[in-house]
N, C-alpha and C positions, 0 to 999 in steps of 0.2 A: 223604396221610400218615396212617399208623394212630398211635395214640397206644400209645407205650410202657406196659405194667403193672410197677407196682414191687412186689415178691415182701418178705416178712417180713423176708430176709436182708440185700433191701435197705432200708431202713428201719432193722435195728439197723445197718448199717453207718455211717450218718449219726448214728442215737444215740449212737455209740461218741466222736462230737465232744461232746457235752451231757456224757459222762461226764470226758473230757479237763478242759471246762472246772471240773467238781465238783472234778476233780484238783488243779488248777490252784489254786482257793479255798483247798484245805486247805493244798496249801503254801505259798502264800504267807500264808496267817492271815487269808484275807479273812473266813470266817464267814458266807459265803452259800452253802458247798454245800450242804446241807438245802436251802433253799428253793428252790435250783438244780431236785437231782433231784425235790422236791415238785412244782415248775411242770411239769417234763417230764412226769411221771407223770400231773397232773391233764389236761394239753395232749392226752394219749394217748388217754387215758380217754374224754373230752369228745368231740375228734374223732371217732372211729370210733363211741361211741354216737351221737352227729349224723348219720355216715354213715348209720346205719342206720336211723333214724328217718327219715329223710331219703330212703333206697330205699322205703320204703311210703307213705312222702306221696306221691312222685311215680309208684306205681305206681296212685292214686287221687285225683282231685282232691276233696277234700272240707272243707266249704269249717271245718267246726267243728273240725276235725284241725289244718287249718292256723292256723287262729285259734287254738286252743290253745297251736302251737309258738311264735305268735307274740307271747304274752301271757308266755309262761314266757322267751323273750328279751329281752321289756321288764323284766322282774322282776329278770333276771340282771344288765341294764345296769345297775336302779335300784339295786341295791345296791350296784353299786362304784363309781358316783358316791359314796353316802353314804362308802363307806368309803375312799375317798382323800381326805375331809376331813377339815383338823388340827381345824377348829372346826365343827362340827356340829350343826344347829340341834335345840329340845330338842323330842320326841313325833315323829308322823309326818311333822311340815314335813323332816325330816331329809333322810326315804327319798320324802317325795311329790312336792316343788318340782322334783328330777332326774326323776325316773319321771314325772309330767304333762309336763313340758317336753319331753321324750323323744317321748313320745307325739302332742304337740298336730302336734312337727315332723317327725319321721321318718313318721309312716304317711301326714301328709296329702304328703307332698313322693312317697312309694313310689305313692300312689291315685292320683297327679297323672301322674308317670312312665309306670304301668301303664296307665294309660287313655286317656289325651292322648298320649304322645309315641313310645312299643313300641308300645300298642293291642294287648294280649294278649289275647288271647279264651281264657277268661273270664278276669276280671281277676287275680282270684287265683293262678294259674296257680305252681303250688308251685315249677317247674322255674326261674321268673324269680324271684318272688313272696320268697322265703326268702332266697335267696342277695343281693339287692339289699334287704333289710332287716337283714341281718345287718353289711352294709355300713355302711349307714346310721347302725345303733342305734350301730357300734362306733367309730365317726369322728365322732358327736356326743355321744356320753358322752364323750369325751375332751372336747371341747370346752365342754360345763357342767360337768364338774366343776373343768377348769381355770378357768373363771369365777367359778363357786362360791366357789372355795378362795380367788379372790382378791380376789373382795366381802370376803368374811367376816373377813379376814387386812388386809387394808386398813383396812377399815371399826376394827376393833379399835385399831389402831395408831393411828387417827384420831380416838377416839373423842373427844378435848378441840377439835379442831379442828370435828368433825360439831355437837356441843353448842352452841359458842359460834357458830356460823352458826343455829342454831334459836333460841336467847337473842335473834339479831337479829334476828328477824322472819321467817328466811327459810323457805320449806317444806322438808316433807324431802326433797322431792325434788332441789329445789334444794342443799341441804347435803350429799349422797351423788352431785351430780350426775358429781363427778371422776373418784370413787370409780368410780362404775357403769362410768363412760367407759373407764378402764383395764381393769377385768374383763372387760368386752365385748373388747375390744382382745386382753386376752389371750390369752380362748376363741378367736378366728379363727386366730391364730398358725399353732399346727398347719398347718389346709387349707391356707393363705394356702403356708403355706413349700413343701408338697406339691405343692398346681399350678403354682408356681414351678420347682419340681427335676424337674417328671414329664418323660421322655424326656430330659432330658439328666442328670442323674446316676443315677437307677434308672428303670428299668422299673415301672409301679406294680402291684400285686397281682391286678388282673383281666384287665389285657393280657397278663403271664407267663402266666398259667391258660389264657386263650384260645389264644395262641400253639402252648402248650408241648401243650395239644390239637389242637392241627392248623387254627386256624382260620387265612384271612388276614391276616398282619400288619398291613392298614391298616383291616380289617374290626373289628380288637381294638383298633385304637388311636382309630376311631371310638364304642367303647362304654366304651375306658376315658375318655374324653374325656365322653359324659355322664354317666360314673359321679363322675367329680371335679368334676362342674356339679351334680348334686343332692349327691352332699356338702356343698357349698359354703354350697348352701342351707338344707339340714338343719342340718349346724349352727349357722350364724347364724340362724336360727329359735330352734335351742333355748337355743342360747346368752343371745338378749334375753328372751326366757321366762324364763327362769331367774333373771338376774340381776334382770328387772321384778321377779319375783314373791320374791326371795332378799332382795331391799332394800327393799319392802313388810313382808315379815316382821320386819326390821329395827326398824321403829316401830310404835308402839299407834295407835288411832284421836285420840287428843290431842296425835299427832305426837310423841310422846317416843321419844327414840332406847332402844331396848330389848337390850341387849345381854348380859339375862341368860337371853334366849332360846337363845343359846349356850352349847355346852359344848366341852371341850376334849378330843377321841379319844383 
């Protein structure tokens, strides 16, 4: 089976549905067509410069090129963690607690993958290497920022109940311990719901890809199967990173709950 090429003409033809939906906002009064065709535009943009970055990586494996693309994905992820947060911690804990947590779990779970379980020679190997971190970084930034957002959003609403367990004696850890539990709880959500629906209500996004390139369907449903296993991991990795480290920030070394380390987006 050769894989179909889709021509410019086809492409707007499917855009002409993103425009329908802009349509749609305006009359109905919703007030998100701008951001509509903004997202489209940027979605455009992004993709195809990716593609093309992306053709010279893999026409050379090197290993500083790849590390580059791979550092400016961490960057991209840590900032919209920071910026899907109502409340936002104040200085670099903002943008660093998501980007380390990012870091500590997606590249060690992709090194782990790549070497132990594919065995790609050489590891970095851009053709796996990119495409299963971009996985990675995009399915556990959802997952600590939803964490994040609900430390931070809990912890606030709590904050006379967090108090008066430290009044009693108790640590912070212990006084946030509920807190954390939920936020963790959270961040899984997502995956949890994901490998629950995979194959029986969608197809997930790397078996489609495989497939729809001509690979075996039972050949794509064995790599979308370890693709939703180190997701699972990544982000419950970064998700307890996150929240350890989001709820540490939370208290000073005197154990005071400190909540004007927070600001409000």
């Amino acid at each position: 089976m050769t894989m179909i090429h889709l021509t410019p003409w086809d492409l707007a033809l499917a855009a002409a549905l993103v425009l329908l939906l802009a349509g749609m906002s305006w009359w109905l009064r919703l007030g998100v067509e701008r951001r509509i065709l903004i997202a489209a535009a940027r979605s455009t943009i992004q993709l195809m410069l990716v593609g093309l970055v992306l053709k010279i990586l893999f026409s050379q494996t090197h290993l500083a090129l790849i590390g580059l693309m791979s550092m400016v994905m961490l960057s991209a992820a840590g900032f919209e963690v920071m910026q899907r947060q109502k409340r936002r911690y104040r200085g670099i804990w903002s943008y660093g607690i998501g980007a380390f947590s990012m870091f500590l779990s997606s590249f060690t779970v992709i090194f782990l993958a790549l070497t132990v379980v594919i065995r790609v020679d050489p590891w970095f190997e851009p053709q796996y290497l990119i495409p299963l971190l971009g996985m990675m970084l995009g399915n556990t930034m959802n997952g600590v920022a939803i964490a994040l957002d609900s430390l931070t959003r809990q912890a606030w609403e709590a904050r006379g109940q967090i108090e008066a367990r430290l009044l009693a004696g108790g640590s912070w850890e212990r006084a946030i311990e509920d807190i954390r539990r939920d936020a963790l709880r959270s961040g899984l959500i997502p995956i949890v719901n994901a490998m629950g629906t995979a194959g029986l209500v969608s197809l997930p996004g790397m078996m489609t890809g495989q497939i729809l390139a001509g690979s075996p369907p039972l050949e794509a449903a064995k790599y979308q199967l370890l693709i939703m296993f180190l997701l699972s991991g990544g982000t419950g990795l970064g998700s307890v990173a996150a929240v350890w480290l989001g709820s540490k920030r939370l208290f000073d070394r005197r154990e005071r709950l400190r909540l004007d380390r927070l600001r409000i987006a």
